[in-house]
N, C-alpha and C positions, 0 to 999 in steps of 0.2 A: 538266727534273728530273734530278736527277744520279743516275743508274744505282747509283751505290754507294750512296744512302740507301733503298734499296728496301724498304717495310717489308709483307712478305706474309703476307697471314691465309691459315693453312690449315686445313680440316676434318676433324675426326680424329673424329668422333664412330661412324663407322661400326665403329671399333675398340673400343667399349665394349658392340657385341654379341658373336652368334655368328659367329668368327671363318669369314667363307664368300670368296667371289671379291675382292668389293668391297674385305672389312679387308683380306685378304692385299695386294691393290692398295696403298692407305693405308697399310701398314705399310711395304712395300717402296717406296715413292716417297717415305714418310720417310726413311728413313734416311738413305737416297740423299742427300735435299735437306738432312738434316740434317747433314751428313758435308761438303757442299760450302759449307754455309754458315760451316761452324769453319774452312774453309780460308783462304789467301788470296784464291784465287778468286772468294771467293762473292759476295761484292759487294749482298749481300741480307741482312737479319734476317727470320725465320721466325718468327712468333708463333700459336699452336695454341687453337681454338677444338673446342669440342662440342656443336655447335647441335642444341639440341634434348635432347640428351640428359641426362638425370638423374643426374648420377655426384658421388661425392664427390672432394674433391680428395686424399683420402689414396690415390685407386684408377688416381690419371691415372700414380703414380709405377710400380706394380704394372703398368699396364697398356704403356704406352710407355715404359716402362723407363729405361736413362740414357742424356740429351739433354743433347748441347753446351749450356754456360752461354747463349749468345747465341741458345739459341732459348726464347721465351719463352712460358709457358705459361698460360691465363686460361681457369683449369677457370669453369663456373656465369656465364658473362655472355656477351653480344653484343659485338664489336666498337664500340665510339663513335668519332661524326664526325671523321674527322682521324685515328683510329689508324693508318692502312692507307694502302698508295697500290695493293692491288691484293688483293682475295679467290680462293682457291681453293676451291670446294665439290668433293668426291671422292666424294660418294653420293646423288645427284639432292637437295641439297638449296635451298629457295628463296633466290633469291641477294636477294628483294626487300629485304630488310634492310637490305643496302649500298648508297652514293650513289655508291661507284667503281666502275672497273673491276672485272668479273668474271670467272676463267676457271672455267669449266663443264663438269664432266666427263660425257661423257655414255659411258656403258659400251657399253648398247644399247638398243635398242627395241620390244624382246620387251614390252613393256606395250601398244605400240598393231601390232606385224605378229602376236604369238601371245599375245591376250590372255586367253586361254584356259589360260595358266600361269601366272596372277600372280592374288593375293587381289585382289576388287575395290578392298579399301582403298589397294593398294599402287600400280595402275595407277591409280586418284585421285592419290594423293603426287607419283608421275614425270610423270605430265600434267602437273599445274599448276607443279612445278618445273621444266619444262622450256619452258612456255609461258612462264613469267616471265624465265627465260635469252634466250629468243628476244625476247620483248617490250623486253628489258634491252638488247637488243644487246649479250650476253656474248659472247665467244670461246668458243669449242666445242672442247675438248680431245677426240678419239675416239678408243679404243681399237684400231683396225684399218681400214682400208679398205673391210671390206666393213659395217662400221658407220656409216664418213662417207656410203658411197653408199645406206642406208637414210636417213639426216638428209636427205639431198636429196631424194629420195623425198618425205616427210613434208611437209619443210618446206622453203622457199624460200632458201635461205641461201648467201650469196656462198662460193664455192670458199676463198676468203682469208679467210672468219672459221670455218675449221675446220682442226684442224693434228690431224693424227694421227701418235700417240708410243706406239710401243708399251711396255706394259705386261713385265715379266719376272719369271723366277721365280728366289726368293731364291735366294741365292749356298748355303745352308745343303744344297738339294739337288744332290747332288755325285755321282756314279759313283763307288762305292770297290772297292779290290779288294785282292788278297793277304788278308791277318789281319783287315783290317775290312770284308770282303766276307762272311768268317768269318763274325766276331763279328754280323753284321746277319743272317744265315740263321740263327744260332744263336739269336738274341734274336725271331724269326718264328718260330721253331718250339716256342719255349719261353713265348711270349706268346700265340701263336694256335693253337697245334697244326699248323703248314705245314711239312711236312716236303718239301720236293721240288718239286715244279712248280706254278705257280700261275697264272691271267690275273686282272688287278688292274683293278676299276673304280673310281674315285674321284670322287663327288659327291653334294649330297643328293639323298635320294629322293623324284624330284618328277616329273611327267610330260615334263618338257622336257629330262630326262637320258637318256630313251630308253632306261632301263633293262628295263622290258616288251619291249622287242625285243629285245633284248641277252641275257636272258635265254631268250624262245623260239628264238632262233637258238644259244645254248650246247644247249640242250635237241635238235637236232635235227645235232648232232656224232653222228662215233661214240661207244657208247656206252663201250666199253675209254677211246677218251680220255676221256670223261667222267667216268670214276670215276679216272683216273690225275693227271688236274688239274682241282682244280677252280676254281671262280668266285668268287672274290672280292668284298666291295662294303662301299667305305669310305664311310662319310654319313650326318648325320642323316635326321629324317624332316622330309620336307618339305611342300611348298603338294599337296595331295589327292593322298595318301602311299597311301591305301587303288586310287586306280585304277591306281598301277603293277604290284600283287600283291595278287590279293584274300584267297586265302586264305595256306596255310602254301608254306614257299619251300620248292622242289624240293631234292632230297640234294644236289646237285652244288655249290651256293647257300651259301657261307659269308660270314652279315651281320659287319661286327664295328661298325659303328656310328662312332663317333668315337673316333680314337685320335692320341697324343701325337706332335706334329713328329717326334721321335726315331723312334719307331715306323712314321708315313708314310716317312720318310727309307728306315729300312730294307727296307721291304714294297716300295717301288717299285723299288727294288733286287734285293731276290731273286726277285722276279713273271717269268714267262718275256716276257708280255705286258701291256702297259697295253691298254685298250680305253676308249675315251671317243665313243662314236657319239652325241654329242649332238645335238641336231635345230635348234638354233640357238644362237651360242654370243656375247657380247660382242669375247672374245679366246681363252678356255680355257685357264686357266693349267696344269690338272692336264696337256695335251701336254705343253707346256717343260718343267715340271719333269720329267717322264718321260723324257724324251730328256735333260734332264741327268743322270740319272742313269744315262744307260744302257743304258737298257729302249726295247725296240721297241714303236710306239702303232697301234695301229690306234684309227681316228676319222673324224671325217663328210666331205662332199664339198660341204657346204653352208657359207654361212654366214662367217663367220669360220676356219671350224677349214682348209680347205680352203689359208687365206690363212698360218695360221698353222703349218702342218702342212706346206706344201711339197709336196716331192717325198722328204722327210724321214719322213712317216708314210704308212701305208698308208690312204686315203681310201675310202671308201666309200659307197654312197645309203644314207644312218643309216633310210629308210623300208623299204627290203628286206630283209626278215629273212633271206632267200638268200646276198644280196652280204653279210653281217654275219658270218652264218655261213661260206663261203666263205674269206671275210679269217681269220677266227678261222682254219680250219682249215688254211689254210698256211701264217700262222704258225709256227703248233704245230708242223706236220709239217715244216719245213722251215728246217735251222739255217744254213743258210748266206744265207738270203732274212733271218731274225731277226740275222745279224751285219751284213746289209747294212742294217739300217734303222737299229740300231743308233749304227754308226758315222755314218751320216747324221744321225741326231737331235745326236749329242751336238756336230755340226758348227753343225747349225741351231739348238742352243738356246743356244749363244753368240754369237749373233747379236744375242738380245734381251739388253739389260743394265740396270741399275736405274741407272747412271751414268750413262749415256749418254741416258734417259729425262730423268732432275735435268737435263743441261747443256740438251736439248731446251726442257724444261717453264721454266728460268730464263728461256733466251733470249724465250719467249712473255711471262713477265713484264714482262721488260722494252719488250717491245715492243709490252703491250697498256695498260702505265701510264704510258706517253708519249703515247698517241692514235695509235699508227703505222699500227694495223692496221686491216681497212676496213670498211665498216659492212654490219649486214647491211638486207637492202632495207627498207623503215619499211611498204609494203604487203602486203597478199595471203601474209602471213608465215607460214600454215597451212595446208597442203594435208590434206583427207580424202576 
């Protein structure tokens, strides 16, 4: 097959909900692929599907905004025989559809190690699309390493049908400083009331963002710092939103819910501190972005984050309310440890690139719709 007629279906349909880890994924590995596909380089056509989802074609323009002429767009249908020489699904979706090649992103496996954070409905969906990928003999695109060494776990699958690319945070989140360091403290204070110091958590409100700890370890700060800075939390409400806070949120506790890129941009920026002590993560975009912009994270010691966080963030047991609080507290207290993380983050999240993913993620195209790549075993292909 000649590498330059590559014609790859990819899944956008994730980007016609609530914009959460997944779109932000899907958006930023568009671009990306779309950006390399106008080049000369690209050697590929990019053709855009929305399986499954319900959307008009006046909302794909609204939604995905503007894409290179040569990527082409088939809002309301499936793929047919012969369109493709090679599918991308980006949000566990069932690849049984396709007679080709598939690659298969699997984010994580929080449906079958913490199923206890996911609606029944939705740990049915990742099951059986994920058992159809395996059945499929897909390629397994993973988000991190400590997500490929879960899929092993799991499931029986050759080292060489799973390629892990990391994921990055858009290029939009940037560290600014002088006048537009300004104007972003100015636009936090004048949009939220945040006059001065803040710690910034960002994700929804769900049990597996470990915001119930996050909060009783803010809670058991001193109390001057407590009212001198206080807690942040950016996110809707999410999967059994009532067991992370049952009643009213303590004084220190400022929800603001969902607010506009512009607004995240700038909150991440004036925050003294990110905190993200999640308790399992796929990859955790809300880190990278934080270190690129500047801001020091404290976050988990588990999981993903630990992979993705370095020696870049401050890691912690997200289960100890002690170590949570601990972290928090020398943070705060201590500006020359907040400079050193700092500058490590903003080292470490140039690391991850949304370019550098595209040239990754083409290379697997091509080299999973030629037959290159190796099969995964045909037995015993589910471990429970």
């Amino acid at each position: 097959m000649d590498a330059h007629a590559l014609r790859v279906g990819f899944d956008v349909a994730k980007m016609f909900g609530p914009r959460d880890g997944i779109a932000s994924y899907t958006a930023g590995l568009l671009e990306a692929l779309a950006a390399r596909s106008d080049s000369n380089r690209g050697g590929f056509s990019l053709h855009l599907y929305a399986l499954g989802a319900k959307v008009e074609p006046s909302e794909w323009k609204r939604v995905l905004g503007s894409l290179p002429a040569n990527v082409v767009q088939h809002p309301g249908r499936h793929p047919a025989q012969g369109d493709l020489d090679v599918f991308h699904t980006t949000s566990f979706t069932d690849p049984s559809f396709f007679d080709g090649p598939v690659l298969f992103t699997v984010h994580d496996l929080t449906f079958l190690t913490h199923p206890q954070h996911h609606r029944p409905s939705n740990r049915a969906h990742c099951m059986r699309a994920t058992l159809q990928a395996v059945l499929k003999d897909a390629t397994l695109l993973v988000d991190s390493q400590a997500t490929a060494d879960e899929v092993a776990r799991w499931f029986v699958v050759s080292p060489e049908r799973m390629r892990v690319v990391y994921p990055a945070a858009s290029s939009v989140f940037t560290r600014l400083e002088g006048d537009r360091l300004a104007a972003a403290r100015a636009r936090v204070r004048d949009s939220f009331g945040l006059d001065g110091r803040f710690v910034l958590s960002v994700g929804t409100l769900e049990p597996r963002k470990n915001v119930a700890r996050l909060v009783e370890a803010y809670g058991a700060l001193d109390p001057a710092l407590r009212a001198a800075v206080p807690l942040v939390l950016v996110g809707d409400d999410g999967w059994k939103r009532a067991e992370v806070i049952g009643g009213a949120w303590p004084d220190f506790v400022r929800r603001l819910r969902v607010v506009e890129e512009e607004e995240l941009i700038a909150l991440y920026n004036a925050a003294s501190v990110v905190a993200y002590p999640s308790l399992v993560e796929g990859f955790g975009l809300p880190v990278v972005e934080a270190m690129a912009c500047g801001t020091p994270v404290l976050t988990s010691n588990v999981s993903s984050l630990a992979e993705v966080g370095g020696e870049a963030a401050l890691c912690v047991d997200p289960f100890d309310v002690g170590a949570i609080r601990d972290g928090l507290g020398a943070l705060l207290g201590d500006p020359s440890l907040r400079r050193r993380y700092r500058d490590a983050g903003l080292v470490r999240s140039a690391e991850f690139s949304w370019r550098r993913a595209a040239e990754q993620v083409v290379e697997i195209y091509g080299e999973i719709a030629v037959g290159r790549a190796s099969r995964l075993r045909p037995r015993g292909s589910v471990r429970f």
